[in-house]
N, CA, C and O of each residue as an XYZ file, in Angstrom:
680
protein
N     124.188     54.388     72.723
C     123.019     53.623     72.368
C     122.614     53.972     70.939
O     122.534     55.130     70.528
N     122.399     53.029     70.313
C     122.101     52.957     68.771
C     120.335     53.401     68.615
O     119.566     52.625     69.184
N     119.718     54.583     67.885
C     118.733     54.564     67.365
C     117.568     54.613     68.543
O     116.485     54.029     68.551
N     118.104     55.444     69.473
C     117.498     56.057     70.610
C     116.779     57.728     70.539
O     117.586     58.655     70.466
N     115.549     57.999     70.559
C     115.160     59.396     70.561
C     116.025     60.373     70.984
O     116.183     60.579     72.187
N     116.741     61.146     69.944
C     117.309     62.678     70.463
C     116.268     63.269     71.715
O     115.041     63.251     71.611
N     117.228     63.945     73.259
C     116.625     64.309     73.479
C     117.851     65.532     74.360
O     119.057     65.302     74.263
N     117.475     66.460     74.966
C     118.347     67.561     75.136
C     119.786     67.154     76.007
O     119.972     66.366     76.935
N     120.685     68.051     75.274
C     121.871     68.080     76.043
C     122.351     68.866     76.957
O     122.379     70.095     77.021
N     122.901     67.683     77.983
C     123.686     68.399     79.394
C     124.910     68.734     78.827
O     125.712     67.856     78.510
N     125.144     69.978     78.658
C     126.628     69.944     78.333
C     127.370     69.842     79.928
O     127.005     70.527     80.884
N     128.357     68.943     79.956
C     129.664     68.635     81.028
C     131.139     69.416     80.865
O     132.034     69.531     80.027
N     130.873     69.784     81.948
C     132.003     70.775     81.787
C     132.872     70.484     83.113
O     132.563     69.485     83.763
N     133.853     71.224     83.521
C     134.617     70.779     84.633
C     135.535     71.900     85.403
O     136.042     72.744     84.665
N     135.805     71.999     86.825
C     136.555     73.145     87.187
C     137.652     73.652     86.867
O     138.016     74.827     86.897
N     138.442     72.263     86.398
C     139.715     72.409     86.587
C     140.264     71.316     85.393
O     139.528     70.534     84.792
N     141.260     71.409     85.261
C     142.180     70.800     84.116
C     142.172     68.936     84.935
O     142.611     68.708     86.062
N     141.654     68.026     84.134
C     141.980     66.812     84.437
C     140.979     65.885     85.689
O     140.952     64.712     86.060
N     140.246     67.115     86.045
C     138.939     66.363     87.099
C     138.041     65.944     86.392
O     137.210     65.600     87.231
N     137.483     65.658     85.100
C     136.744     64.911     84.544
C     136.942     64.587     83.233
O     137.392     65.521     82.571
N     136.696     63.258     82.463
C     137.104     62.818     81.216
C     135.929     62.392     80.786
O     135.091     62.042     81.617
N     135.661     62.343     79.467
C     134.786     61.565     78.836
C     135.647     60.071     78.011
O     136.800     60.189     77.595
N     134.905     58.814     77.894
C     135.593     57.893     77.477
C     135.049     57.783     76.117
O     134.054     58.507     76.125
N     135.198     57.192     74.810
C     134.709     56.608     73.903
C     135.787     55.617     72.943
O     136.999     55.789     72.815
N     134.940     54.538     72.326
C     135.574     53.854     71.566
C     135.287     54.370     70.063
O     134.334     55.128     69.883
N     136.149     53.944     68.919
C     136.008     54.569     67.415
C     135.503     52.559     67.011
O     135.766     51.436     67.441
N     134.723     53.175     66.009
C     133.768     51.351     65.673
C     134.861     50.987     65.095
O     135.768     51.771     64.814
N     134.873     49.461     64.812
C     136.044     48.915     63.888
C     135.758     49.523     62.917
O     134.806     49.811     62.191
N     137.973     49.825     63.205
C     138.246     50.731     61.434
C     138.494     49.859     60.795
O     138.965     48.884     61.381
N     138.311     49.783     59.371
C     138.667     48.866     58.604
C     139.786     49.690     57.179
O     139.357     50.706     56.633
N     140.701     49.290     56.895
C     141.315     47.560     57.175
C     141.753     47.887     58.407
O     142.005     49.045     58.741
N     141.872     46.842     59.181
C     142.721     46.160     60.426
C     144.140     46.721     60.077
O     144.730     46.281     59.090
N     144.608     47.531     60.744
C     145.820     48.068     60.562
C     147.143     46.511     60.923
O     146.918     45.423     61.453
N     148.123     46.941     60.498
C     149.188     45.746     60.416
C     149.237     45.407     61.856
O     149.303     44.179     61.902
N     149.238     45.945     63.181
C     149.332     44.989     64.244
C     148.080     44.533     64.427
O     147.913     44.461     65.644
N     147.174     44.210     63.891
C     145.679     43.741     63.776
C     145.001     44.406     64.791
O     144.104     43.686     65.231
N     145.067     45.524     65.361
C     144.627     46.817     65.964
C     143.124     47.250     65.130
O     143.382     47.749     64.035
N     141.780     47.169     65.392
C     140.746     47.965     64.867
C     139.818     48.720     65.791
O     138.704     49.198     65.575
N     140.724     48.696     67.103
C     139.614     49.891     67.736
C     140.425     50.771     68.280
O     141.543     50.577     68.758
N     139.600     52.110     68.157
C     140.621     53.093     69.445
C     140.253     53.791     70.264
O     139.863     54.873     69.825
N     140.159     53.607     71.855
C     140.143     53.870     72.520
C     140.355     55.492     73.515
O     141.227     55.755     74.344
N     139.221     56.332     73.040
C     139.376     57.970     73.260
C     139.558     58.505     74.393
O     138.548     58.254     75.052
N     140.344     59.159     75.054
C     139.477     59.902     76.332
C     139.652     61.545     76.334
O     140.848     61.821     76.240
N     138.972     62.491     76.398
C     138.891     63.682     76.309
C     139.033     64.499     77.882
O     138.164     64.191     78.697
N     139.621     65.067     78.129
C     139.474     65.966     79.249
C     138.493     66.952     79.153
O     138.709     67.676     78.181
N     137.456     67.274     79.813
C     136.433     68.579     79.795
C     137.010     69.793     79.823
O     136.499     70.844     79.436
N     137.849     69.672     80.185
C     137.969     71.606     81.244
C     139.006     71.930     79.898
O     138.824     73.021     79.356
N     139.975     71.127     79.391
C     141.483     71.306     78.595
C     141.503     70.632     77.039
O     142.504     70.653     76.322
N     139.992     69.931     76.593
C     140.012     69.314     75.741
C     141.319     68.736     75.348
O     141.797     69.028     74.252
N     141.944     67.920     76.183
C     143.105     67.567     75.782
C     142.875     65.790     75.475
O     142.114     65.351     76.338
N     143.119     65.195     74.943
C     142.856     64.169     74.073
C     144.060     63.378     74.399
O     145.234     63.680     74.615
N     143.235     61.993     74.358
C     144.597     60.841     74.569
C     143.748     59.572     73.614
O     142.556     59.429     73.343
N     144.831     58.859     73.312
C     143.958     58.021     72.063
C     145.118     56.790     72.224
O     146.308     57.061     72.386
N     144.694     55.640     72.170
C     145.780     54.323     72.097
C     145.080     53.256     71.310
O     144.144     52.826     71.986
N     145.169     52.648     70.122
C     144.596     51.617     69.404
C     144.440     50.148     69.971
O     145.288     49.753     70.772
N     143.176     49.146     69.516
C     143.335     47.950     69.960
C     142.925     46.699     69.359
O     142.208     46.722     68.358
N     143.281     45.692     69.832
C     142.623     44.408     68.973
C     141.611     44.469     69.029
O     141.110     44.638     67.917
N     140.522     44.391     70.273
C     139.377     44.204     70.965
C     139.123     45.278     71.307
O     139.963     46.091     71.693
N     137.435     45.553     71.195
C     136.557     46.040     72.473
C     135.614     45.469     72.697
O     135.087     44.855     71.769
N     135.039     45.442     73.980
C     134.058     45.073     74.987
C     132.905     45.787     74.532
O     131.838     45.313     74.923
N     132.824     47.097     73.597
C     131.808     47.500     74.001
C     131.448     48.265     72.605
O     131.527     49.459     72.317
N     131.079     47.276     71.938
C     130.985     47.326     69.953
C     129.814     48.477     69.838
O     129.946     49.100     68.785
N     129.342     48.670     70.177
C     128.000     49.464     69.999
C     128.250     50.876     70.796
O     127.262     51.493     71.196
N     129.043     51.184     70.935
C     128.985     52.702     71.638
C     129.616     53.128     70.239
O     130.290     52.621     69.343
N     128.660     55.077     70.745
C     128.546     55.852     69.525
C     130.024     56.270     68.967
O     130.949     56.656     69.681
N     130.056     56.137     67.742
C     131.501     57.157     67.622
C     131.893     58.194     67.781
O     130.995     58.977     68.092
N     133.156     58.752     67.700
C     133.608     59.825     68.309
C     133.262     61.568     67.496
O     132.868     61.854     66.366
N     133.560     62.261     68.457
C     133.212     63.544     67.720
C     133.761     63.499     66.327
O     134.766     62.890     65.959
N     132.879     64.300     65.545
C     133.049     64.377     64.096
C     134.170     64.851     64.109
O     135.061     64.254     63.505
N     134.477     66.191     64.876
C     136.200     66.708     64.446
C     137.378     65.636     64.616
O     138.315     65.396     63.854
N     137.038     65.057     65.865
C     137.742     63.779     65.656
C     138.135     63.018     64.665
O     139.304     62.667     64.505
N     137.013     62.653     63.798
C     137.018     61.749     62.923
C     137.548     62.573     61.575
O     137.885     61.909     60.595
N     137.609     63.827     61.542
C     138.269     64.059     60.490
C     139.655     64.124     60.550
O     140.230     63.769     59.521
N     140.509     64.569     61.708
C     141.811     63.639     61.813
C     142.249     62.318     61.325
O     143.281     61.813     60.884
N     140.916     61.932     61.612
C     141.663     60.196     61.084
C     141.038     59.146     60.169
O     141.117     57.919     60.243
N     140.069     60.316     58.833
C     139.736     59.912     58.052
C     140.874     58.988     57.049
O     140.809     57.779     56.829
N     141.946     59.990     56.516
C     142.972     59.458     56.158
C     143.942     58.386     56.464
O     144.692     57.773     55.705
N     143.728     58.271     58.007
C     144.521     57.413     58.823
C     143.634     55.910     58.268
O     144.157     54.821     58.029
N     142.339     56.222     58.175
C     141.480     54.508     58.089
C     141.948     54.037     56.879
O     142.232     52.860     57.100
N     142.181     54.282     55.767
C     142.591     54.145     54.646
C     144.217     53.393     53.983
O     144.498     53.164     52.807
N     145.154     53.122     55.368
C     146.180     52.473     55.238
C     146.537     51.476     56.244
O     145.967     51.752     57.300
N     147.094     50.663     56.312
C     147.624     49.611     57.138
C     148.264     50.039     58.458
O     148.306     49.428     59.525
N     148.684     51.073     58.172
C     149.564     51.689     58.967
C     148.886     52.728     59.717
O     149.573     53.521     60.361
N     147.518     52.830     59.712
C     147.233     53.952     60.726
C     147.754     54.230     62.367
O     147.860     55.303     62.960
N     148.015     52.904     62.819
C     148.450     52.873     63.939
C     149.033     53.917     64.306
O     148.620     54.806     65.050
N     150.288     53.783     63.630
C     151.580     54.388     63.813
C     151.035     55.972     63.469
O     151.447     56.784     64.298
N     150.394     56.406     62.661
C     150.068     58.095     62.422
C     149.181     58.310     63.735
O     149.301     59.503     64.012
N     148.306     57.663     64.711
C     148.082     58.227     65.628
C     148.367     59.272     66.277
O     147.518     60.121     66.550
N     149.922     59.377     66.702
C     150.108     60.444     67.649
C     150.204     61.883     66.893
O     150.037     62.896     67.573
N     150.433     61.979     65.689
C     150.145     62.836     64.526
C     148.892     63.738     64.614
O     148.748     64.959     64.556
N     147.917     62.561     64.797
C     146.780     62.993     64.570
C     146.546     63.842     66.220
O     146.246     65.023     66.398
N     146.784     62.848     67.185
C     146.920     63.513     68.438
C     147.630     64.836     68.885
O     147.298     65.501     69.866
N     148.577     65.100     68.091
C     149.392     66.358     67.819
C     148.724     67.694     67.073
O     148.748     68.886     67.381
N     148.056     66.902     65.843
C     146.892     68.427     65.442
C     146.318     68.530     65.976
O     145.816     69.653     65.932
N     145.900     67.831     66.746
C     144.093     68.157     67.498
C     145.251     68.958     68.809
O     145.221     70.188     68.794
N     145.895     68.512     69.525
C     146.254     69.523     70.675
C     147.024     70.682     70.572
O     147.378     71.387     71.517
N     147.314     70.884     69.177
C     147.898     72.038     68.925
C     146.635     72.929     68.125
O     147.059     74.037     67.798
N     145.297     72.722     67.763
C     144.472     73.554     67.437
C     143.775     74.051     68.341
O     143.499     73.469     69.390
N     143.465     75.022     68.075
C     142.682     76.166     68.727
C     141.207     75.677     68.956
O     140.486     75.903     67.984
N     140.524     74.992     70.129
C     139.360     74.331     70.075
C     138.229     75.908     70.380
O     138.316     76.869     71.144
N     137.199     75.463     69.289
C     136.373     76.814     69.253
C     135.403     77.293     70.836
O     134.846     78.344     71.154
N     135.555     75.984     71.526
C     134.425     76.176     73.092
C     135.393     76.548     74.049
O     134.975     77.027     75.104
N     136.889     76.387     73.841
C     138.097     77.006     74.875
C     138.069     78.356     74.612
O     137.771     79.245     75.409
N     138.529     78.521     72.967
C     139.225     79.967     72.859
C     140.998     79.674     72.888
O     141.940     80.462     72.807
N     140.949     78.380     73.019
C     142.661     77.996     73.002
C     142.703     76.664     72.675
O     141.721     75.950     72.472
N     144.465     76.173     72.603
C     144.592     74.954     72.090
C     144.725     74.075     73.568
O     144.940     74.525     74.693
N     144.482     72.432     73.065
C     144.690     72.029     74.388
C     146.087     71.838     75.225
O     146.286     71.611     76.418
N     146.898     72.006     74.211
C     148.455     72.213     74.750
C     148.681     73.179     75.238
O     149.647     73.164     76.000
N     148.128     74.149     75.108
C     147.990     75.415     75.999
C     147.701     75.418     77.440
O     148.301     75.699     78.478
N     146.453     74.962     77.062
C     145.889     75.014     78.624
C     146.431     73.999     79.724
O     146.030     74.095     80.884
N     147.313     73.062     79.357
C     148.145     71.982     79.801
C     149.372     72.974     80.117
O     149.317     73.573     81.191
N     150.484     73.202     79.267
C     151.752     73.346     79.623
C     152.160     74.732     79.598
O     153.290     75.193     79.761
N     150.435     75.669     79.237
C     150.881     77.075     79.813
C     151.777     77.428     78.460
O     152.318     78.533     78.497
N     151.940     76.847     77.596
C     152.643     77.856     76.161
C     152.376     77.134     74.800
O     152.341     75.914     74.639
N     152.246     77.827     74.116
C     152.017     76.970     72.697
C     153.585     75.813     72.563
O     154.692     75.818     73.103
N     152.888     74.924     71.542
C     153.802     73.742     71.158
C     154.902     74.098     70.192
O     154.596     74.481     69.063
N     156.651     73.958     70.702
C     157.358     73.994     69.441
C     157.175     73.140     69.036
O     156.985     72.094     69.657
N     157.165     73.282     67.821
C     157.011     72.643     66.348
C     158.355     72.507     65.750
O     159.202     73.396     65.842
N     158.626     70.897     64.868
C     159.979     70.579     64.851
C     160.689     71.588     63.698
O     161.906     71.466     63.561
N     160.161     72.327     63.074
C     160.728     73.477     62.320
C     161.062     74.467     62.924
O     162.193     74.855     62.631
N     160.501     75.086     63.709
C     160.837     76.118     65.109
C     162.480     75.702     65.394
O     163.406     76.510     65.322
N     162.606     74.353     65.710
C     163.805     74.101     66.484
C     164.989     73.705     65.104
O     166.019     73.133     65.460
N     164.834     73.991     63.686
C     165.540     73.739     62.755
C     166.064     75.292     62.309
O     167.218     75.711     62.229
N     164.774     75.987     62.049
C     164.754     77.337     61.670
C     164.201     78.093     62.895
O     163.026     78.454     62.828
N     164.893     78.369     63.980
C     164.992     79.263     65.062
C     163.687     80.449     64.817
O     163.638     81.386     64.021
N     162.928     80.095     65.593
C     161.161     81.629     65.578
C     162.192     82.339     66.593
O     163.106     81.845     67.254
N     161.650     83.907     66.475
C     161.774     84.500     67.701
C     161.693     84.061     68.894
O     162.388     84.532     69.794
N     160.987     83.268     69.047
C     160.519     82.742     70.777
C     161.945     81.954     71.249
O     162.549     82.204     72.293
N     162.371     80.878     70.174
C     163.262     79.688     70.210
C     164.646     80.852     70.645
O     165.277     80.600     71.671
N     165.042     82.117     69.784
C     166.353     82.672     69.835
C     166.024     83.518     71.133
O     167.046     84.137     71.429
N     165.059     83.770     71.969
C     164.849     84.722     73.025
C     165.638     83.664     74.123
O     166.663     83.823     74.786
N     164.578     82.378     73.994
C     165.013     81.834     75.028
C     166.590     80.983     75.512
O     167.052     80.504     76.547
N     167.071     81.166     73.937
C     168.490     80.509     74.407
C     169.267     81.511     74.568
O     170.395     81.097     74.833
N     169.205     82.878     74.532
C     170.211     83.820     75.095
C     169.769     83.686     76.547
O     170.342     84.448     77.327
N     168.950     82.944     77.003
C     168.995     83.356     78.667
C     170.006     82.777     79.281
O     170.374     81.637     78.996
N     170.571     83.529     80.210
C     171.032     82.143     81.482
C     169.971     81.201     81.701
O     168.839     81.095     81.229
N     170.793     80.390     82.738
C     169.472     79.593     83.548
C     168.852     79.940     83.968
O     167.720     79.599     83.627
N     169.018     81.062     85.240
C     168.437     82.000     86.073
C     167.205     82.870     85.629
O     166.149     83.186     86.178
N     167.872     83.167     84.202
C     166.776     83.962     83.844
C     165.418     83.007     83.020
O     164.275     83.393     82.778
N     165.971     81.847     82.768
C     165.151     80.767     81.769
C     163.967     80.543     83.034
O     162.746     80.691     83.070
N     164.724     80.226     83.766
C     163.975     79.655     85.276
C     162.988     80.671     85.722
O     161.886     80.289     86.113
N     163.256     81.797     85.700
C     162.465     82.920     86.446
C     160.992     83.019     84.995
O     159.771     82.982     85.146
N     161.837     83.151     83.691
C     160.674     83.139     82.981
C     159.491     82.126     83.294
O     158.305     82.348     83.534
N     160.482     80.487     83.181
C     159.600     79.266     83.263
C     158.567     79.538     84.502
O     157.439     79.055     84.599
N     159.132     80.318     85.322
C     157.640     80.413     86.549
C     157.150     81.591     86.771
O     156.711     81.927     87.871
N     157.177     82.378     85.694
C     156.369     83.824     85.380
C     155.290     82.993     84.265
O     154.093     83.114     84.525
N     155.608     82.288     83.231
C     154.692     81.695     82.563
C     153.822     80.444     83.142
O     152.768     79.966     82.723
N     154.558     80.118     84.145
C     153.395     78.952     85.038
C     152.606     79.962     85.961
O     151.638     79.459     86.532
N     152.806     81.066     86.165
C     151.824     81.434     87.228
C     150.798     82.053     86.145
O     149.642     82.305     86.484
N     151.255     82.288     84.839
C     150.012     83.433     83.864
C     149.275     81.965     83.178
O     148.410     82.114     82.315
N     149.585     80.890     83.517
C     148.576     79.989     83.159
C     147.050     79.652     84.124
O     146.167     78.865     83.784
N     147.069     80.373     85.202
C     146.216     80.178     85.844
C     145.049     81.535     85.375
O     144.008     81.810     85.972
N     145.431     82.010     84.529
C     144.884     83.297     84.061
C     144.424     82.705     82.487
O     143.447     82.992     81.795
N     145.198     82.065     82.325
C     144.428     81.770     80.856
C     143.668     80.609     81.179
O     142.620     80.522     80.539
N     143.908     79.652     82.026
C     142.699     78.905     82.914
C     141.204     79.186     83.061
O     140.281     78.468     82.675
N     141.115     80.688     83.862
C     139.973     81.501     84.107
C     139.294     81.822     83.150
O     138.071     81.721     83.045
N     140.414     82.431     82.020
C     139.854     83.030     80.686
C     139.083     81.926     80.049
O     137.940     82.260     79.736
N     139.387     80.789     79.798
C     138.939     79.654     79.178
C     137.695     79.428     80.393
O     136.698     79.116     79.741
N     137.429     79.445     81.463
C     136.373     79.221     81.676
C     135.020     80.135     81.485
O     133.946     79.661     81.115
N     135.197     81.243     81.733
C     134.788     82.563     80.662
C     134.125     82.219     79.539
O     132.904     82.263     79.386
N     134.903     81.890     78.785
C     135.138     81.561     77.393
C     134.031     80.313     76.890
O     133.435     80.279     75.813
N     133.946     79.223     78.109
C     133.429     78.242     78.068
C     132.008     78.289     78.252
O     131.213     77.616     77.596
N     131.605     79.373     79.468
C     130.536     79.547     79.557
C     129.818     80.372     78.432
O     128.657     80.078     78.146
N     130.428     81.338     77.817
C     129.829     82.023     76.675
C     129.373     81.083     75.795
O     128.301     81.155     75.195
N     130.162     80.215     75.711
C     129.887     79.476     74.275
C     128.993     78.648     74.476
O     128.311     78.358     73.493
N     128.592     77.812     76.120
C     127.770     77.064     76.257
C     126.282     78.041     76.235
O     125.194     77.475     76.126
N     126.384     79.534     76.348
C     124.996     80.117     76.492
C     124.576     80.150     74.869
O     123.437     79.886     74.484
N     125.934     80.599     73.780
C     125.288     80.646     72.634
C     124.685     79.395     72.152
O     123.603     79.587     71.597
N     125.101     78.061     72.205
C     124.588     76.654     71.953
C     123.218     76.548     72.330
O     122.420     76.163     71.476
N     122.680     76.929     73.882
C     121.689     76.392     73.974
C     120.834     77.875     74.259
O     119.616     77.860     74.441
């Protein structure tokens, strides 16, 4: 709602990874990117801040507020060419590989349980990349579900984490 009295915030939060989303639209960007695409369509996960974003011709619903400011600095640059479309998932890629300050982690983290290789990682081999290809399978496998069970621990931690930060805010 446009030009409505500030008045206190519920912060929304959630138990678990993917039980609640927030929706928002971004106002027409201008220029109209080349598939004549000017809106985009947000949705945020609470618990994992994990972010999904798809561009469009139309929206229904011109007057809802725009999106978080950090948001929008991802895709300041993006409004500025024809082609923003296409840098979308880019932009969707920094934001889930940064460290969100109310988690204490990134949202690719809290999703797949390990930070994101990065396409240089897999050109110029990190430690992590040369550990894991000396494994067998056996042993790849046993890791892959030693690190899915310590995600339910960095789960907890992030809720921890979540509540601290919601006491310093308000």
């Amino acid at each position: 709602m446009i030009k409505v009295p500030p008045n206190e915030l519920n912060a929304t939060s959630s138990p678990w990874p993917f039980a609640a989303w927030g929706m928002d639209s971004i106002r027409p960007i201008e220029p109209t990117a080349s598939n004549r695409h000017r809106f985009i369509l947000v949705a945020i996960d609470y618990f994992t801040k994990w972010v999904e974003a798809a561009s469009y011709k139309t929206s229904d619903e011109r007057s809802r507020r725009s999106c978080q400011q950090e948001y929008q600095e991802y895709t300041k640059d993006i409004e500025k060419h024809k082609q923003w479309h296409e840098k979308l998932s880019f932009a969707l890629l920094g934001y889930r590989t940064t460290v969100r300050t109310s988690t204490g982690a990134t949202p690719y983290m809290l999703v797949y349980g390990t930070e994101a290789v990065i396409p240089a990682e897999v050109e110029i081999p990190s430690l992590r990349i040369i550990q894991e290809a000396e494994l067998d399978d056996a042993e790849w496998v046993k890791s892959r579900y030693e690190q899915l069970a310590l995600i339910v621990g960095k789960r907890m931690n992030t809720v921890y984490h979540g509540q601290l930060y919601q006491n310093r805010i308000f």
